[in-house]
DRENLO-450706 format. One record per residue (C-alpha): residue in three letters; x, y, z. Coordinates in pm, whole numbers, plus 32768, in hexadecimal, padded with zeros to 4 digits. Example, Ala and Ser with C-alpha at 12.3 -4.5 7.8 and 13.67 -1.06 7.14 Angstrom:
NODE residu   xx   yy   zz
NODE    ALA 84CE 7E3E 830C
NODE    SER 8557 7F96 82CA
***
This chain:
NODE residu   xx   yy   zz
NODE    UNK 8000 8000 8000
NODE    UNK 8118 80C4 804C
NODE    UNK 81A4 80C4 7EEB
NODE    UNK 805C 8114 7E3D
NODE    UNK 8046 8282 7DE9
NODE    UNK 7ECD 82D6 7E2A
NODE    UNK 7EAE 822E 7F4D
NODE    UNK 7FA0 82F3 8056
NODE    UNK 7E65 8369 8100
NODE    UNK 7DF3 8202 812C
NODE    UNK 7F47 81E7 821D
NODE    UNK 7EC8 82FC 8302
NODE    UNK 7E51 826C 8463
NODE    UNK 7EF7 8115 845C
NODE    UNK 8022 8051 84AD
NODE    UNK 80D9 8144 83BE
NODE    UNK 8078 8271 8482
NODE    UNK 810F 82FB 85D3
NODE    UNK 7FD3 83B0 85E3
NODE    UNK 8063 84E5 86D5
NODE    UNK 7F6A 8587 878F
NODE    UNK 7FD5 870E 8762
NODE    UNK 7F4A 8888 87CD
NODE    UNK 7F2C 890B 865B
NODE    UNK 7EA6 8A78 8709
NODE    UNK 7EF8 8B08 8855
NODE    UNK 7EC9 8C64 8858
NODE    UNK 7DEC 8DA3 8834
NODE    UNK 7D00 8CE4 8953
NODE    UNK 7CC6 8B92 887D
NODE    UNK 7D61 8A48 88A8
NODE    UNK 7D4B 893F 87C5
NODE    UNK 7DD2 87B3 87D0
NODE    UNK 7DAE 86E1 86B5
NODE    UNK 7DEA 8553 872C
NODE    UNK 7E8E 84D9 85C0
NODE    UNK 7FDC 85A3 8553
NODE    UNK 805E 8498 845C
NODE    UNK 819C 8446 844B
NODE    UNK 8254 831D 8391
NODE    UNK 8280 81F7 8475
NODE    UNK 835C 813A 838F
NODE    UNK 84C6 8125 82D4
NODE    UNK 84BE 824D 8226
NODE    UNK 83DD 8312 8308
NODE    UNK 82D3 8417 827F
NODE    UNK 834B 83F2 8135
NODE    UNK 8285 82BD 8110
NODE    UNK 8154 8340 8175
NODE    UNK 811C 84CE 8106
NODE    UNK 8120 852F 7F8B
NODE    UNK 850C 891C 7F60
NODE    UNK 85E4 8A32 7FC9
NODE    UNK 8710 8A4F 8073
NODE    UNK 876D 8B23 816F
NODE    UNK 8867 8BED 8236
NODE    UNK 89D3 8BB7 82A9
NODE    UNK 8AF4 8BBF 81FA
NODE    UNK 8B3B 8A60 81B9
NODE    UNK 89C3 8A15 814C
NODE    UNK 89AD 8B18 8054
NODE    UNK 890F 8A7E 7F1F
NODE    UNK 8A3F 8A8E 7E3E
NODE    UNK 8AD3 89AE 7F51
NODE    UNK 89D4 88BA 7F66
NODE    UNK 8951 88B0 7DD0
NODE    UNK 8A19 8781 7DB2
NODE    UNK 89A8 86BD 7ED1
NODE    UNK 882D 8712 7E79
NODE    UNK 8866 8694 7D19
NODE    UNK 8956 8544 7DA2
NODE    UNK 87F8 84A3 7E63
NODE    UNK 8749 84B5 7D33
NODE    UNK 8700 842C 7BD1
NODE    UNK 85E3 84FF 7B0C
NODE    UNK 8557 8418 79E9
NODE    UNK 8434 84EA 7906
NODE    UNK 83E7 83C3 7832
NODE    UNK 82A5 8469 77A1
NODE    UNK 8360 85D0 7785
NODE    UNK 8246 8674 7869
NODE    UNK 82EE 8778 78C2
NODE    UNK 83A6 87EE 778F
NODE    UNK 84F4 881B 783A
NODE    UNK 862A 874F 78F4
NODE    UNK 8645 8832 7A00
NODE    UNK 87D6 8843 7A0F
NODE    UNK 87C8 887E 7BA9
NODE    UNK 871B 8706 7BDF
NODE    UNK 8802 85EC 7BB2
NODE    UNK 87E3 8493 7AC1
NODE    UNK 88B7 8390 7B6B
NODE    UNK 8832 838C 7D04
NODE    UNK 8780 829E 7DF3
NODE    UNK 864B 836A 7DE5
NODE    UNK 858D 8336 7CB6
NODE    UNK 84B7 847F 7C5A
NODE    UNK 83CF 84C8 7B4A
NODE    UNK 829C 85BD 7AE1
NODE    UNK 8141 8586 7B31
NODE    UNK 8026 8537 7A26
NODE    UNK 7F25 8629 79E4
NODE    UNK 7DE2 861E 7A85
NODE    UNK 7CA2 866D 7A25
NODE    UNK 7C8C 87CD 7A72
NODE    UNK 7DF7 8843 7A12
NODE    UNK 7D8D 88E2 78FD
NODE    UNK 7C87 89C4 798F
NODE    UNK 7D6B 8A0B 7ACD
NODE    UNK 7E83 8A80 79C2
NODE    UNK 7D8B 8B43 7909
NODE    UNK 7D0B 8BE3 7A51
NODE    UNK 7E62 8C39 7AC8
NODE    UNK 7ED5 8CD3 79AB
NODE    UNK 7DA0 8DB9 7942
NODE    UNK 7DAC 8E67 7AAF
NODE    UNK 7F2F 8ECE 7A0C
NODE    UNK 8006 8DAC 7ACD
NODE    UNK 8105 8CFF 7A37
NODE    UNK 8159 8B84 79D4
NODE    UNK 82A4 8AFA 7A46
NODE    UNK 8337 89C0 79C8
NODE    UNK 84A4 89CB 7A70
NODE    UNK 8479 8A04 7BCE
NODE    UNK 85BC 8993 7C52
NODE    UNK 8691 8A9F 7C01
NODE    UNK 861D 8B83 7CEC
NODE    UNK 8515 8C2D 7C0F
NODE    UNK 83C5 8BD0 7CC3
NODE    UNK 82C9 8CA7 7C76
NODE    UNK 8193 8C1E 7BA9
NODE    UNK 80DC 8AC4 7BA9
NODE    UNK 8188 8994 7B2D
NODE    UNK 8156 8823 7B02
NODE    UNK 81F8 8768 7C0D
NODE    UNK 8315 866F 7C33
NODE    UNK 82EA 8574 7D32
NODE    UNK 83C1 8440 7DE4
NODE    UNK 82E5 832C 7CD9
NODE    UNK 8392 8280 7BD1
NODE    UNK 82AC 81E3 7ABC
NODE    UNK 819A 81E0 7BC2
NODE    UNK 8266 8135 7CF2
NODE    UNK 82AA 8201 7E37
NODE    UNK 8428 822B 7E4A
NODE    UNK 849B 8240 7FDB
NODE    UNK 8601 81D0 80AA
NODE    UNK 857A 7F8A 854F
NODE    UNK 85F3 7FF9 8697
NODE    UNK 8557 80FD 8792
NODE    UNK 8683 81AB 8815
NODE    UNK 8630 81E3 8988
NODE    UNK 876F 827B 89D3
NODE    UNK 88EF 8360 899F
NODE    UNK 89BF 82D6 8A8C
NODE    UNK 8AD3 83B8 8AF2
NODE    UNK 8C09 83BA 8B7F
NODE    UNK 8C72 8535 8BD6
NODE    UNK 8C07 85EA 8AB6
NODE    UNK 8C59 84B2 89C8
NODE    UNK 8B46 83A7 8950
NODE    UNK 8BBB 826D 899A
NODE    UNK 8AB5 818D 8954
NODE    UNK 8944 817A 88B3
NODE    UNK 881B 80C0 895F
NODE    UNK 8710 8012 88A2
NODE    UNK 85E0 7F4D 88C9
NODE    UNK 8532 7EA1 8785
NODE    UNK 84F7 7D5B 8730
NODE    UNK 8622 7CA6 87A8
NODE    UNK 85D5 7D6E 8917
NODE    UNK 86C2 7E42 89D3
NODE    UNK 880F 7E8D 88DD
NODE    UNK 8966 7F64 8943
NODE    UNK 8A26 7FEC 8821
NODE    UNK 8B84 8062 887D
NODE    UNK 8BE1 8170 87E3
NODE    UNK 8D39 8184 8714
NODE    UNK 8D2E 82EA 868B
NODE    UNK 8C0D 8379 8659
NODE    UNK 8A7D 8377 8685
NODE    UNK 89BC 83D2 8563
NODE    UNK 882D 843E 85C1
NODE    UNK 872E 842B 84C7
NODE    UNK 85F8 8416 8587
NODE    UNK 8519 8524 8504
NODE    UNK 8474 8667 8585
NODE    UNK 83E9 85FB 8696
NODE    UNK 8489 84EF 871E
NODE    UNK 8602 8536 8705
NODE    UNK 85C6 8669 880A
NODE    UNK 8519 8569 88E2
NODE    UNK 8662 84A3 88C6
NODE    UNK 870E 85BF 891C
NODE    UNK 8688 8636 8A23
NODE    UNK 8672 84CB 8AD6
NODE    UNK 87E8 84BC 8A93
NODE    UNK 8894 85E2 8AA2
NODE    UNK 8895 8760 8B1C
NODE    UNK 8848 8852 8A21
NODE    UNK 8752 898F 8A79
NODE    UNK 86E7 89A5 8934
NODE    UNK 8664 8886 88A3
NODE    UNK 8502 886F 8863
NODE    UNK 8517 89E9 881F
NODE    UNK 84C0 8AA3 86C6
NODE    UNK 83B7 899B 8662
NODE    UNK 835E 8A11 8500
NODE    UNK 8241 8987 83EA
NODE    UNK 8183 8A3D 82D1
NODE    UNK 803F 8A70 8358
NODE    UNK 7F00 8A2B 823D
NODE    UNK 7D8F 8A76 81FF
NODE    UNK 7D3B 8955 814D
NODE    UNK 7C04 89D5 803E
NODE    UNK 7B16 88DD 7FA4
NODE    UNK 7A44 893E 7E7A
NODE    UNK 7929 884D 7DE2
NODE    UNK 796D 880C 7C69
NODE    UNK 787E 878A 7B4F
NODE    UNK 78A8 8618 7B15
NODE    UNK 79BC 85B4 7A57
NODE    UNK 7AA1 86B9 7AC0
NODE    UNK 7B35 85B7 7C17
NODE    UNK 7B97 8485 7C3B
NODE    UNK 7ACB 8440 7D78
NODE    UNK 79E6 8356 7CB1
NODE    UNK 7B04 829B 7CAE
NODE    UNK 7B78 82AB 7DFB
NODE    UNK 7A1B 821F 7E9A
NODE    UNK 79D6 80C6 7EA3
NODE    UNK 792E 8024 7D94
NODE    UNK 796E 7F94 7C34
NODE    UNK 7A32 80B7 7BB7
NODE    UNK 7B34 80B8 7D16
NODE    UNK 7B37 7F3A 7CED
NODE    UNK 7BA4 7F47 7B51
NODE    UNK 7C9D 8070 7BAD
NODE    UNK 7D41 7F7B 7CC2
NODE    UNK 7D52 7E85 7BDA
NODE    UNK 7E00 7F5B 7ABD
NODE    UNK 7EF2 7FBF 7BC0
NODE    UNK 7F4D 7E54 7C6E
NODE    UNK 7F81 7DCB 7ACA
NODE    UNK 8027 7EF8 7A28
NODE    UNK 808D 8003 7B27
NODE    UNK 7F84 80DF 7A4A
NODE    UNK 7E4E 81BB 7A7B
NODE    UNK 7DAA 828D 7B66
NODE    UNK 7E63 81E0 7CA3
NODE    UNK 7FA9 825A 7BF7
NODE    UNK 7F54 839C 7C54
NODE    UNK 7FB0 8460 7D88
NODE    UNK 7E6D 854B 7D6B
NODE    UNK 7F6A 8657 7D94
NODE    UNK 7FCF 86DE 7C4C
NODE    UNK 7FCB 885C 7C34
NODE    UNK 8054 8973 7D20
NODE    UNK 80A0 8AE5 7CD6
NODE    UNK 8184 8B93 7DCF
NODE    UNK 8136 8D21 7DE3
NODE    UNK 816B 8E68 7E8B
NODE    UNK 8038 8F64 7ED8
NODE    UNK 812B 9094 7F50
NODE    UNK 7FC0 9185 7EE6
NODE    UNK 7EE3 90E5 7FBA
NODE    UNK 7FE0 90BD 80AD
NODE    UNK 803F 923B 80BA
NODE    UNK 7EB8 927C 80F2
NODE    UNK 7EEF 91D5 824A
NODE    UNK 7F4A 92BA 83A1
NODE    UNK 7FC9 9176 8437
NODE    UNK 808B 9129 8306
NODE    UNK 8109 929F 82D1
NODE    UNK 8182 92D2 8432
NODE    UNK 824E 916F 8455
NODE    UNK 82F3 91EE 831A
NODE    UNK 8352 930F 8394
NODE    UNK 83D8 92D4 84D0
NODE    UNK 84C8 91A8 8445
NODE    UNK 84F9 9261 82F5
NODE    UNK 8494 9126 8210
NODE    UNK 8362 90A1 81A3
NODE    UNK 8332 8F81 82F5
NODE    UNK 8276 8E8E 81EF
NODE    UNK 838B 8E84 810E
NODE    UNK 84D0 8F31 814E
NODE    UNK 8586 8ED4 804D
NODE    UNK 848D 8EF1 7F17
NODE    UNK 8411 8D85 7F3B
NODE    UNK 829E 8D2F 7F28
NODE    UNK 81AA 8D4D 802A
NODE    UNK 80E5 8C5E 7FB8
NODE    UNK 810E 8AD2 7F2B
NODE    UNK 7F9B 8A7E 7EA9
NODE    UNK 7F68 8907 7E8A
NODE    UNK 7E33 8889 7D82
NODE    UNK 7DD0 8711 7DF2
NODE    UNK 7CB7 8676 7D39
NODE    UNK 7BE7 8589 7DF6
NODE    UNK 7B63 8598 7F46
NODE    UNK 7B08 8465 7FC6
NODE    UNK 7BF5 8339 802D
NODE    UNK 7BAA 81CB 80E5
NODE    UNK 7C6D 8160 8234
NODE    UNK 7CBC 801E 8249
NODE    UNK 7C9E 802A 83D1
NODE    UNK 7B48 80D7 839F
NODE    UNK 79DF 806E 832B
NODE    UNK 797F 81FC 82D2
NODE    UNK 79C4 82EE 81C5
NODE    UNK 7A91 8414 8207
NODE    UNK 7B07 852A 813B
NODE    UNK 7C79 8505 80DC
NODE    UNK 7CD6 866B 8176
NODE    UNK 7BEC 8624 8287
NODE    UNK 7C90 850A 834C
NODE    UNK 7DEB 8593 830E
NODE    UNK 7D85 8728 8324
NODE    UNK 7C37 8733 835B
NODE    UNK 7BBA 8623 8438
NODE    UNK 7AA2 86F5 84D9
NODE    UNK 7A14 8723 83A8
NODE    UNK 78F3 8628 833A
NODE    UNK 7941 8597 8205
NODE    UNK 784C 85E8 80CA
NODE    UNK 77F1 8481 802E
NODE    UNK 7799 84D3 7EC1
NODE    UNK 77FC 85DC 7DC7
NODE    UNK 794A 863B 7D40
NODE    UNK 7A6D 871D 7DD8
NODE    UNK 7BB2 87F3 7DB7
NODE    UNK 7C7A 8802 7F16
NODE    UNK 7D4C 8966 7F07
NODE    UNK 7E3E 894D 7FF3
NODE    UNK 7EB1 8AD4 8069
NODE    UNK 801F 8AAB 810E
NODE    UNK 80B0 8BE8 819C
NODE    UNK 8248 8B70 817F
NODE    UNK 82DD 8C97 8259
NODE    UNK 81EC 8C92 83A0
NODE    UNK 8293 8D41 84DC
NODE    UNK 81F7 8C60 85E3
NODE    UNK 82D1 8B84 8685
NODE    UNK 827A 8A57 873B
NODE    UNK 8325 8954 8805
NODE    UNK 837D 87D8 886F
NODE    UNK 8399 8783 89CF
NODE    UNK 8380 862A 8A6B
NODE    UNK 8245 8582 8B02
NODE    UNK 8307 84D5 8C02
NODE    UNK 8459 8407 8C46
NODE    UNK 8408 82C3 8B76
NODE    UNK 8470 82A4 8A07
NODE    UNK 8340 81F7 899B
NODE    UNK 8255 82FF 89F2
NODE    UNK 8238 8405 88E6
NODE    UNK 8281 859E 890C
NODE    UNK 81A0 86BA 892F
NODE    UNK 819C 876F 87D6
NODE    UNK 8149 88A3 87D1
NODE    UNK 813A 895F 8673
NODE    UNK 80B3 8AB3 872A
NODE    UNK 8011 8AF0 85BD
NODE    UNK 7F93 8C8C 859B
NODE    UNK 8033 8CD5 869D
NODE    UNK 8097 8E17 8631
NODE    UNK 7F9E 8EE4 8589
NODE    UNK 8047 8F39 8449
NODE    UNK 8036 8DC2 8400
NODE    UNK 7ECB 8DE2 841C
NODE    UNK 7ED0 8EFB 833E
NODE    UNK 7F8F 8E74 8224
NODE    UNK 7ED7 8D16 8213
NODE    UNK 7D9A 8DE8 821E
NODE    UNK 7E1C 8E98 8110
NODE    UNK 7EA0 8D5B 802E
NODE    UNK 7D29 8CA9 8063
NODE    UNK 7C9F 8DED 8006
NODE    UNK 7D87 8E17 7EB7
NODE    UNK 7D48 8CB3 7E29
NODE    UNK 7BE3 8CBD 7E72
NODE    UNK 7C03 8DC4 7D79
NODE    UNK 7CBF 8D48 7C83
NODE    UNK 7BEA 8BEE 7C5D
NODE    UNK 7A6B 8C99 7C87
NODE    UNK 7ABF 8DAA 7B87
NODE    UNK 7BD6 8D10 7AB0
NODE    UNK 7B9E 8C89 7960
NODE    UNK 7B7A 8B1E 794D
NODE    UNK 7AFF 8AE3 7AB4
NODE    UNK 79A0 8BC8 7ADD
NODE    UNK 78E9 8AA1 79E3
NODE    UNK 797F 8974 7AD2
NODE    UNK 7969 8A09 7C59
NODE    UNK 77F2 89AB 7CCA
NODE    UNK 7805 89DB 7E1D
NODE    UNK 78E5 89FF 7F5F
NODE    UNK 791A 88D6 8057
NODE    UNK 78D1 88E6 817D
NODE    UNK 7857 8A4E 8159
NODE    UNK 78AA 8B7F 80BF
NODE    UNK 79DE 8C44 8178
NODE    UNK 796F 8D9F 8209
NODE    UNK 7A6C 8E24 813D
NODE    UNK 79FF 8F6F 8125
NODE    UNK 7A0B 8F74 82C6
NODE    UNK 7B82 8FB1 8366
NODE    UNK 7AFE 8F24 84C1
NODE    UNK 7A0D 8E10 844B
NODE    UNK 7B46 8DB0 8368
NODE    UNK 7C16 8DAC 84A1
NODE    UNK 7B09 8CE8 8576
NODE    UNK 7B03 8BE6 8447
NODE    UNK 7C98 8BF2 841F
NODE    UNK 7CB9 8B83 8572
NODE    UNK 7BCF 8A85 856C
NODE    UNK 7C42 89C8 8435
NODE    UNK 7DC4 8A2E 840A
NODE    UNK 7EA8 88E7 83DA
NODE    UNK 7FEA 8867 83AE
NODE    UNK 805B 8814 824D
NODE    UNK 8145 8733 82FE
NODE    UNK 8298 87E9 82A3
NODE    UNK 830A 881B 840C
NODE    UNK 8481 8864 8450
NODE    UNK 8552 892D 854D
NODE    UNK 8570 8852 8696
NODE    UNK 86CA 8857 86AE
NODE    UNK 871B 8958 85BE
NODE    UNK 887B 89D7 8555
NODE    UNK 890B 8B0E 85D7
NODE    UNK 8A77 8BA0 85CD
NODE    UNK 8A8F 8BB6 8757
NODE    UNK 89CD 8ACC 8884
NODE    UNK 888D 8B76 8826
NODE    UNK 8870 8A87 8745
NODE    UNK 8885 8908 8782
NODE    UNK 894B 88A1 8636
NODE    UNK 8A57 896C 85B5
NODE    UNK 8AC2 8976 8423
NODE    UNK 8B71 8818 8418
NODE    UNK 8A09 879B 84CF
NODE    UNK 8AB2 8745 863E
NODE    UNK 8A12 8774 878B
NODE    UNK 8A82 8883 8848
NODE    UNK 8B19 8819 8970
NODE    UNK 8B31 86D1 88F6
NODE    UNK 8C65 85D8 885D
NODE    UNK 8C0A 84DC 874D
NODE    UNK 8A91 8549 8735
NODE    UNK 89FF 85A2 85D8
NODE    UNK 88A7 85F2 8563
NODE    UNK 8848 85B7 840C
NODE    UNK 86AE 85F0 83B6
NODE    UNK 85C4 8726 83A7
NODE    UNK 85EC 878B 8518
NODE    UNK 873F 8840 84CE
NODE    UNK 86AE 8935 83DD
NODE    UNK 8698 8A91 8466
NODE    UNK 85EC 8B0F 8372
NODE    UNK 84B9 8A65 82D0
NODE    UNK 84B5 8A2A 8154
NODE    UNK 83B7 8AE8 8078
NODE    UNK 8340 898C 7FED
NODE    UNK 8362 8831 805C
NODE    UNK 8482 87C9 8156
NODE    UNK 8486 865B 80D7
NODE    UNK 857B 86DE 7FC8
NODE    UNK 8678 8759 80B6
NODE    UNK 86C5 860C 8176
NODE    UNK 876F 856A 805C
NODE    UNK 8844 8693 803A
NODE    UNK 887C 86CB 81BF
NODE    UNK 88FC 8535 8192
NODE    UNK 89E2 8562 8082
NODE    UNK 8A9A 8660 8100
NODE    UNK 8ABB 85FF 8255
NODE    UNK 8B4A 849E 81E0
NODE    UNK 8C28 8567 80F3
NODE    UNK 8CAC 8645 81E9
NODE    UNK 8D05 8534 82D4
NODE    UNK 8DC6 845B 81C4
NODE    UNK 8EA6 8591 81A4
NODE    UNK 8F04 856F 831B
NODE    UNK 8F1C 83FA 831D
NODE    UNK 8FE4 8312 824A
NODE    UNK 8E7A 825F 81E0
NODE    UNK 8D32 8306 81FB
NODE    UNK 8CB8 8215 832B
NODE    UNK 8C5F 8291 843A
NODE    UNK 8C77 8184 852F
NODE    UNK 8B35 8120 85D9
NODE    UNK 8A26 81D9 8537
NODE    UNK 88D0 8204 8608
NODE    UNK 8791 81FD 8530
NODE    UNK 8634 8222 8574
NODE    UNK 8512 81DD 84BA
NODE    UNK 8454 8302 8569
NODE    UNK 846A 8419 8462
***
């Protein structure tokens, strides 16, 4: 199931799933938990189950890490979708990458886009991100491409690991430790690590994750692929296409489009907005002339749990699961991800034992400018797909009502009740040049000898995209740069988890 494209959503809530209960709002006077923060529990973590940019610091500039992001991966465009061979992806890598088919409603979305004056963007990966584009995802002729011990414990010896406890399958195991411990245990649970092992103030800190407003619009018939999706004849002959040829509908990730934009007018209209920017002297949304926004078009809206004998909507369970699914009719999901939000949340431990998990929380809107702008991005692609060209003929209706868009507080009230993760989080134990950090350049613990972190919880800035891309890359070069000090690039005993 894992390796069949349409049916990630079918892996949410079971034995794949950590399932982390996190606060996704605490501020402003409103608190809200949602029980089911997914999270990939097996080898190759998250990647398995959900669907760039590159940040500060002089040795992770991106001229210093192009080669490592194109050495993880080999782009194949057998059917020339795209048009292009994007010269910053590479050919000859573990990670097999290729573009997305078109769905049903590409056309009209294009057409929409581009009579509102947006642009189209084929090469992305240069830095040039402004427009919608046709996606490249980690599927290779219609196969999910992705890379098991519970460490309990860093055992030190003065400010040196010296061994590695683990419980799994084969119980209790001690790794001694020759040179060096290498972490990979995710977002959330390598600060839990950390801070059952070791003393460092500032792990857990800096929690970051694009907020969304996850949109749905009802469609005419024949514009989603829900029909398929539902059980019945049509789901059972797509299943079977897929199990024989690796074909059809199932070979689709429902996610084909997104369009990454700025909206610096109807930003600039906003006090909020207007005074942050004044009193740090760059626009807070996007200080470096990146998009505010990356808009995600899924096509279908209904997907089947195996663990479940009910319908829900497939942004419901994993966004939206106080939502009440709709059981007929045909719909567009528009995802809405602000990808420079302010708020920062945190990681802090439940209690002393390993197996129990950490309190998440993302802290989303908690400052109000965040607010503002993903009021702002709902606002600007409601526009573009009720008045573009293409779109006004195939938009029926709203689900599960209209947005008081034309309200700034009932717009707030509503943000706050439905904003979600789009499960990019990163920052836990993010790099910094001094102990303000927890990593420093060369991805060591401060304070620390022998201790390494390698996965999205060292970033210390989050990506304006997806943060999937970066782990390859954060791999590569950390491997590399410890061959140079070694006579072999191993590393002695290397600590994995399957936790990411």
């Amino acid at each position: 199931m894992i390796s069949t494209p349409a049916l990630a959503f079918h892996l949410l809530e079971t034995e794949y799933d950590w399932g982390y209960e996190t606060t996704m709002v605490d501020s402003h006077g409103y608190r809200r938990v949602e029980k089911h923060n997914t999270r990939g529990k097996v080898l190759g973590g998250s990647s398995a189950l959900n669907y760039f940019k590159y940040w500060g610091g002089e040795d992770w500039t991106f001229e210093k890490c192009r080669s490592f992001f194109k050495k993880g991966v080999s782009f194949a465009d057998e059917r020339n979708i795209l048009g292009v061979e994007p010269p910053d992806v590479g050919s000859d890598g573990p990670l097999k990458v290729s573009p997305t088919l078109n769905i049903p409603l590409a056309a009209e979305l294009k057409r929409a886009w581009t009579s509102r004056g947006y642009p189209i963007t084929n090469d992305i990966f240069d830095g040039t991100v402004n427009g919608t584009t046709h996606l490249v995802r980690s599927i290779y002729r219609a196969i999910r491409s992705v890379s098991t011990n519970f460490i309990q414990e860093l055992l030190l010896e003065g400010q040196r690991v010296i061994e590695v406890e683990t419980h799994g399958m084969e119980g209790r195991q001690i790794y001694l430790v020759e040179k060096e411990v290498i972490i990979s245990c995710g977002v959330f649970e390598t600060p839990k690590l950390l801070m059952l092992s070791v003393d460092s103030p500032n792990v857990g800190k800096h929690l970051q994750d694009h907020p969304i407003l996850p949109h749905v619009f009802q469609v005419k018939d024949g514009y989603s692929l829900d029909h398929v999706i539902r059980p019945g004849p049509q789901h059972d002959q797509a299943a079977l296409e897929y199990k024989k040829y690796q074909s059809g509908p199932m070979a689709s990730g429902l996610l084909k489009m997104s369009a990454f934009t700025r909206i610096n007018e109807r930003l600039r209209q906003c006090k909020e907005w207007r005074d942050e920017a004044e009193h740090r002297g760059y626009d807070p949304l996007g200080p470096r002339g990146q998009p505010h926004f990356e808009l995600d078009f899924i096509v279908g809206l209904h997907t089947n749990f195996g663990c479940s004998s009910h319908w829900q909507p497939a942004f419901a369970t994993p966004f939206q699961p106080h939502i009440a699914p709709p059981l007929t009719g045909s719909y567009l999901t528009v995802v809405v991800d602000l990808l420079r939000p302010l708020s920062r949340g945190k990681v802090t431990l439940r209690s002393a034992n390993f197996e129990d998990p950490p309190h998440i929380n993302l802290n989303f809107l908690e400052h109000p400018v965040d607010i503002i702008g993903l009021r702002e991005g709902v606002r600007f692609i409601n526009e573009v797909l009720l008045r573009g060209d293409g779109m006004t003929d195939v938009i029926t209706d709203e689900y599960p009502e209209q947005l008081p868009r034309h309200s700034d507080d009932l717009m707030r009230k509503k943000l706050l009740e439905r904003v979600s993760t789009s499960y990019h989080p990163c920052g836990s134990c993010h790099m910094g040049r001094t102990i303000e950090g927890v990593v420093d350049g060369c991805l060591k613990v401060f304070g620390v000898k022998g201790l390494r972190v390698v996965d999205a919880s060292v970033m210390p800035v989050i990506p304006d995209g997806r943060v999937h891309r970066n782990e390859p890359c954060h791999a590569e070069r950390s491997i590399s740069r410890r061959a140079k000090l070694t006579s072999s690039a191993a590393v002695g005993y290397v600590a994995k988890c399957s936790l990411i």
